[in-house]
Every structure is written in C-alpha cells, then in structure tokens.
C-alpha positions in Angstrom: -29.3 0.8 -5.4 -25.8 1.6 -6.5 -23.4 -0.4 -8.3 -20.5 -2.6 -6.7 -18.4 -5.5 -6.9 -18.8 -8.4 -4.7 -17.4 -11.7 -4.2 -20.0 -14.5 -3.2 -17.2 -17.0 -2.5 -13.3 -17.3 -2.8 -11.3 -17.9 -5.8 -9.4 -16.2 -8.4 -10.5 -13.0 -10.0 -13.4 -14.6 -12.2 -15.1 -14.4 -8.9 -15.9 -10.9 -9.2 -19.4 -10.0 -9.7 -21.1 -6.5 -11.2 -23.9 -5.9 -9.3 -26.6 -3.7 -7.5 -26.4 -3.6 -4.0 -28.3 -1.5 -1.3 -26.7 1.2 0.7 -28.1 2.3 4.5 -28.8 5.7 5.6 -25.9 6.3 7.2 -25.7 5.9 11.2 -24.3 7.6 14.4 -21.2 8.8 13.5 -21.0 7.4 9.9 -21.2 9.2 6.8 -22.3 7.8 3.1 -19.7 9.1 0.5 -20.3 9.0 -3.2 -17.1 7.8 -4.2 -15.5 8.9 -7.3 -12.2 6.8 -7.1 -10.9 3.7 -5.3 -7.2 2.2 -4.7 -6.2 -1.0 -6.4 -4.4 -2.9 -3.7 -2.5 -5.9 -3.6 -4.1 -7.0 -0.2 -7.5 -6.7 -2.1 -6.4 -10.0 -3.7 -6.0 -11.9 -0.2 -9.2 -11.0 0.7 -10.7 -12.2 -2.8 -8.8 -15.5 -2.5 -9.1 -16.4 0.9 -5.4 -15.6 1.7 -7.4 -13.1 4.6 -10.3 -14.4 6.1 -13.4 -12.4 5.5 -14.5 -10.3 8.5 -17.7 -9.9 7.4 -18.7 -13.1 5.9 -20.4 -13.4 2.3 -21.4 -11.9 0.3 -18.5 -9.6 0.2 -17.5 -6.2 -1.0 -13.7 -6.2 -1.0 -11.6 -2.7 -1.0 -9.9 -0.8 1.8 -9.2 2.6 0.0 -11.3 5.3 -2.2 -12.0 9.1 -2.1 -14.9 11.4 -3.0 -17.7 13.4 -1.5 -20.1 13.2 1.4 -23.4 12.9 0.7 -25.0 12.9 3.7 -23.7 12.6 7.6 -25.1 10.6 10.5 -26.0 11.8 14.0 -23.6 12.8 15.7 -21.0 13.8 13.1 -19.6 16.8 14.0 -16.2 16.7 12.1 -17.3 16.6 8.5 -20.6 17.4 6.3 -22.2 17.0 3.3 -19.9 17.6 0.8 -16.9 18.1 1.9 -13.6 15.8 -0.3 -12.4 13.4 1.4 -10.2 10.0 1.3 -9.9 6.7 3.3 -8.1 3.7 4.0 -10.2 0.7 5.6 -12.6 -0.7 6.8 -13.4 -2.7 3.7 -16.2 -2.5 1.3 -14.8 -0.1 -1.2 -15.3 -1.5 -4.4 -19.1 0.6 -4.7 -19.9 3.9 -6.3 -21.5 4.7 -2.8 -20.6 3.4 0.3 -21.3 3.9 4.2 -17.5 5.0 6.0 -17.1 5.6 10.0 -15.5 9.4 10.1 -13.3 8.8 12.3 -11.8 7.1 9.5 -12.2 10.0 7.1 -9.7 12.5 6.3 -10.3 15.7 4.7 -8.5 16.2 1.8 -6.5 19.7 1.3 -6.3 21.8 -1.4 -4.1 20.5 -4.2 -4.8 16.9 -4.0 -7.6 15.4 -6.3 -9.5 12.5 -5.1 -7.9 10.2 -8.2 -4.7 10.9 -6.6 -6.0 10.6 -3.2 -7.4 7.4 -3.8 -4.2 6.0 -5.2 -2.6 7.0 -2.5 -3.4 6.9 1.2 -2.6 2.8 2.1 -0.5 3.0 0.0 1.1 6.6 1.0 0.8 5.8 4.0 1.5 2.0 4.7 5.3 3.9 3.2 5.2 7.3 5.9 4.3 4.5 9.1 7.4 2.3 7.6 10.2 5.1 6.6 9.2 7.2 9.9 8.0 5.1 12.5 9.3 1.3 12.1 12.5 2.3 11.2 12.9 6.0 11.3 15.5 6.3 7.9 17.3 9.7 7.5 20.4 10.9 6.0 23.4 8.1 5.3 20.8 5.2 5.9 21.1 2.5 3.0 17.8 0.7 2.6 16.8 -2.2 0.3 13.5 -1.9 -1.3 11.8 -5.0 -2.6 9.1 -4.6 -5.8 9.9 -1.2 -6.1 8.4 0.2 -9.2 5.2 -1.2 -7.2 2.4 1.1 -5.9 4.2 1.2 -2.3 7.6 0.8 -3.7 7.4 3.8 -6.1 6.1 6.0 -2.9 8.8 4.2 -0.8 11.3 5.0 -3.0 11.3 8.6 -3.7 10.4 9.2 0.1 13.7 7.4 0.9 15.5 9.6 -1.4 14.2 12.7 -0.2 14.9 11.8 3.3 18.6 11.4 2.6 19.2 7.4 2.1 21.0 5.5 -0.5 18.1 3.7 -2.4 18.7 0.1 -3.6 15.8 -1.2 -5.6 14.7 -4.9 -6.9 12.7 -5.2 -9.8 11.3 -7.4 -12.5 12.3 -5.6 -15.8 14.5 -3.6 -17.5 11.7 -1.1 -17.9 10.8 -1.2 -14.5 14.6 -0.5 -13.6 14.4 2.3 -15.7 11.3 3.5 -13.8 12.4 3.2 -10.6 15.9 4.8 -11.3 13.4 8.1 -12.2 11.6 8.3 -9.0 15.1 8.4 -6.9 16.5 4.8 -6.8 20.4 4.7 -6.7 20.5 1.2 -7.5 18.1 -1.4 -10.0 18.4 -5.2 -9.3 16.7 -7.3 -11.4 15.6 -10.2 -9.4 14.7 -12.3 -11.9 18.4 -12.4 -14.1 20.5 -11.3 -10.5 21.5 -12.6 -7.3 20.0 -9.4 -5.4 22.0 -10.4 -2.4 25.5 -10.8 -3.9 24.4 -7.4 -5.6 23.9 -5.6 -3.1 27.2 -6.8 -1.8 28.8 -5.3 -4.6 27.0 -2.3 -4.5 27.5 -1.5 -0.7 31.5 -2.8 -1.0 30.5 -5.4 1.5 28.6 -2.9 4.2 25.1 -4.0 3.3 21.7 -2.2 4.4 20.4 -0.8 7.6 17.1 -2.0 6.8 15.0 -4.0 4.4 11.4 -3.5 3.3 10.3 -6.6 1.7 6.6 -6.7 0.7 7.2 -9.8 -1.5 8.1 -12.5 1.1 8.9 -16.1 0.7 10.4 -15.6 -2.7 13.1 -12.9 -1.2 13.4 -14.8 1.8 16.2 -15.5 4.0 17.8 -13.8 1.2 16.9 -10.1 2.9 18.5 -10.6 5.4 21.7 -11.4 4.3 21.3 -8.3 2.7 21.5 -6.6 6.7 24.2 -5.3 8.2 24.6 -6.4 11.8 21.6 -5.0 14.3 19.6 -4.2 10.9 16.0 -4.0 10.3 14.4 -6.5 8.6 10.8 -5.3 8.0 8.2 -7.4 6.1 4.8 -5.6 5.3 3.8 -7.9 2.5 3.7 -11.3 0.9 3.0 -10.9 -3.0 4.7 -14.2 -3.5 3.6 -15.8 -0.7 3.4 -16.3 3.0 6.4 -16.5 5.1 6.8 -19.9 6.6 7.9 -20.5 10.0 12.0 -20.0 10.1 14.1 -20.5 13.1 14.4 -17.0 15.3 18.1 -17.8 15.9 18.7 -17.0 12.2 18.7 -13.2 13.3 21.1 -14.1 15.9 23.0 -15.8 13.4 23.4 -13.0 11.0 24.5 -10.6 12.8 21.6 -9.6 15.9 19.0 -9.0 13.5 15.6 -6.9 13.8 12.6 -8.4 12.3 9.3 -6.7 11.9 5.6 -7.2 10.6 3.7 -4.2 11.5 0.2 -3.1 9.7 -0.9 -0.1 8.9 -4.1 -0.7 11.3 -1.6 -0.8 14.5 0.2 2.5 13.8 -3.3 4.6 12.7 -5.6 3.2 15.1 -5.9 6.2 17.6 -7.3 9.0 15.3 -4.5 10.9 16.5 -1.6 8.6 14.9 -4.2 8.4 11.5 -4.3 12.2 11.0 -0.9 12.5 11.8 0.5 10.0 9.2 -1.8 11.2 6.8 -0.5 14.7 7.5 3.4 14.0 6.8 2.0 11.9 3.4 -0.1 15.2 2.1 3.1 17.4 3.1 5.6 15.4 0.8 3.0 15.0 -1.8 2.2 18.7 -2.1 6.1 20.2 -2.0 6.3 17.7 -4.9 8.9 15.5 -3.1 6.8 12.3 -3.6 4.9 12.3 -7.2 1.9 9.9 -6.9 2.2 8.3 -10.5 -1.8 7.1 -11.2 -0.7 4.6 -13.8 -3.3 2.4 -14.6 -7.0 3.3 -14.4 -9.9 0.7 -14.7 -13.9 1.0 -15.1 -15.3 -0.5 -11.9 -17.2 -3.3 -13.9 -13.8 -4.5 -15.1 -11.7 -4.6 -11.7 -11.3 -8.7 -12.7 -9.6 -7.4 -15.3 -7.2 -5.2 -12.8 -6.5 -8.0 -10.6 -5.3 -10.2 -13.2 -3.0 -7.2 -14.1 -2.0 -6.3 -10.6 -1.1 -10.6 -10.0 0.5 -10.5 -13.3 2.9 -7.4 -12.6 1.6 -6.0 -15.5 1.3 -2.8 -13.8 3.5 -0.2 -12.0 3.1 2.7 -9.3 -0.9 3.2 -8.0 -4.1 2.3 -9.9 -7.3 3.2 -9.5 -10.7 1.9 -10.1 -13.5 4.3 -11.5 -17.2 4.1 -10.4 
C-alpha cells in the first residue's frame, strides 16, 4: 500500500482524500516509479471539479506530471530500468508516492536537472516549447501577448520568448507579480485587474499590436485578445482559468483583421514518441544553458494538496509548484 490522493466524487478541493491505495506489479511495457515529486497543475483542478470528465471513472487519482526513480520494469521494457531518474507528463494518476507509468511516456532525465525541478516542469515546460516553436514558431522581432504570466506556464513562456528574440507583453494580477514577471524577461506588465490590457497594448505597440496571443485564461480575456492581434495574427488559447470559452461567431476573425485561432493540447503535438522526446529535448536544452530558470516556488506535503489547490484557484501562487510524497 502506498499513499495517494483520490477524489471519490467531484467538487471543490475538500474533496480530496489521504489515503492508501494498492499499486500493480507493473505490466508489459510499464514501469512502477517511486515518485519523489509531482507538478501542481491548473488542469488538475478540471479534473477535480468535473470541468474534464474522468477517463477512468471513480474513484480517482488526479495528476498528469511527477518525476523520480524506477523501481521495477515490466516485460518488455527495453528502454529504461530499475533505477534510472526520470520525469513524465500524463496519463493521469500522479498524485501517489508510487505509481504504475507506460515508458513510452517516460523520459530520462539528464544530468543537471533534479527531479523537483523536473517535476515542476515538463507540462508545463513543455505545454510552452509545443506553443512558442510549433503553433506559432516566434523568433526575433515577433511581439507576443502573454496572458497570467507570472503563472507556472507563463513564467516558462515568458523568458523562452525573450530568449528567442520577441518583444514580451505580460498581463498580470499584481504589482508584485509585475515585478516578477519583468525579472524573468517581460518587456511590458499589464495589470489586468486596474488596466484596459487592450488599449495598453495599443499604447505599448504605437498602434501595431501582436503577432500572436497566448491566452490560458479565456472567457475573462476574451474577445479582448484579439483586438490585441494585428491582421493575419495568431490567436492561441491553451487554457481557461476563468472559464470556458463560449461559442462566438467565426466571422469575428474575419472581422478583425483575418485572424488565426488555435486550441491545441499538449497530447496532439507529443503523441508519437518521436514528437515527446523531441519537445522534451529543446525544454532540457534551454533549461540547462540557464536561458529558462524553472522557479519551484511553492512546495506542499502530499497530504495537504487541498490546501494547494485552494492556493493555485486563488492566485496565491506564482511560477511552478510541486507536491512532495
């Protein structure tokens, strides 16, 4: 028996239950890892609400990101053995101190990066590489908007922009946070909840506005991004911390100038192994030259992870955090 968190029905975090739970051998092609760190999310609240439907029914172990050391390996496992380091992102399940993980969804972790910082890192590390290099690819002269950027993603979103080249406009919640994000390479704070972010931005770009848009907020900053866009620009929406988006007319991108607009996952981009190893490849390389500094922030005792999702809901915290078996 090892100890976990699970959810026996949906509600708000009070729903979070301690408990012993019982953990397989591990199959073909699985691997049990003893897990000595797992990523706070914000989708891990969706799935403890109800916003995502459960795929696996109830009870529940939510969790799509953790790192630590094999334990043992399955038949078949050819690519990894017992004790090797290594991280994840998905499936869920990773609020335990032991879990069972496919390896093809395992990546080794190089020298240089701790597991802490691992697990605070790869969906959110990555969900940022898949958007700043694949959906839109931004590089030198690009000026991008950044929604909730002293956020986990938004922290890793926006020094990554800055290092690529771009002119970084941030929206934030406080003065503090503005003062945060302008550290870790953003041009430009707005905060959202005093300023018209899209009259702002206005200002800032004299009128030429952004190429793109990452807006992991939603229906509180929308239509509003994109009237931050200049014509043919990217709208990209990866998130909805304030709420679904609701159904809007298509001809509003036609309207505003022949708009792109976007909702990739993470899942899409990594699921060949190829695409996951790559993307995890370009995160490790900015990490380790020290372009992107993963900034572990907040760090919670597994039994108290009801406590870190009142935190996380309440924007009481900032950059990653991590939950400690």
């Amino acid at each position: 028996m090892v100890a976990a968190i699970r959810i026996h029905k949906n509600g708000g975090p009070e729903v979070l239950t301690y408990e012993d739970v019982q953990v397989k051998d591990p199959g073909p092609n699985e691997v049990r890892l003893k897990q000595t760190a797992i990523g706070l999310n914000y989708i891990d609240t969706y799935f403890r609400s109800g916003s995502y439907p459960s795929p696996a029914g109830m009870p529940l172990i939510i969790g799509n990101e953790g790192a630590g050391v094999i334990v043992a390996v399955g038949p078949e496992v050819k690519e990894f053995k017992k004790g090797d380091r290594v991280a994840y992102y998905g499936p869920i399940g990773a609020y335990a101190a032991e879990r069972i993980v496919p390896a093809a969804r395992l990546i080794k972790l190089p020298k240089g990066i701790d597991e802490k910082t691992a697990a605070g890192m790869m969906l959110k590390g990555m969900t940022a590489e898949y958007l700043l290099r694949r959906t839109f690819k931004v590089a030198k002269g690009h000026t991008v908007l950044i929604h909730a950027a002293a956020g986990g993603v938004g922290l890793i979103l926006t020094q990554w922009a800055r290092h690529l080249g771009a002119t970084v406009i941030g929206t934030v919640g406080s003065r503090d946070k503005a003062e945060l994000v302008k550290k870790n390479g953003c041009h430009h704070a707005i905060l959202y909840s005093s300023e018209d972010f899209v009259a702002r931005v206005g200002e800032i770009t004299k009128g030429a506005k952004c190429d793109v848009v990452y807006d992991g907020v939603g229906k509180a900053t929308f239509p509003g991004s994109l009237d931050c866009l200049k014509p043919r620009g990217y709208f990209v929406s990866f998130g909805s911390s304030s709420g679904q988006l609701d159904a809007f007319n298509i001809g509003l991108l036609q309207q505003k100038g022949s708009l792109y607009a976007t909702r990739p996952t993470l899942q899409t981009y990594s699921a060949k192994r190829e695409d996951l190893l790559s993307i995890a490849k370009s995160l490790f390389a900015v990490v380790q030259k020290g372009a992107v500094k993963i900034a572990i922030n907040q760090t919670y005792a597994l039994r108290d992870a009801a406590q870190a999702h009142r935190d996380l809901e309440g924007r009481k915290t900032v950059g990653s955090s991590v939950l400690l078996p």
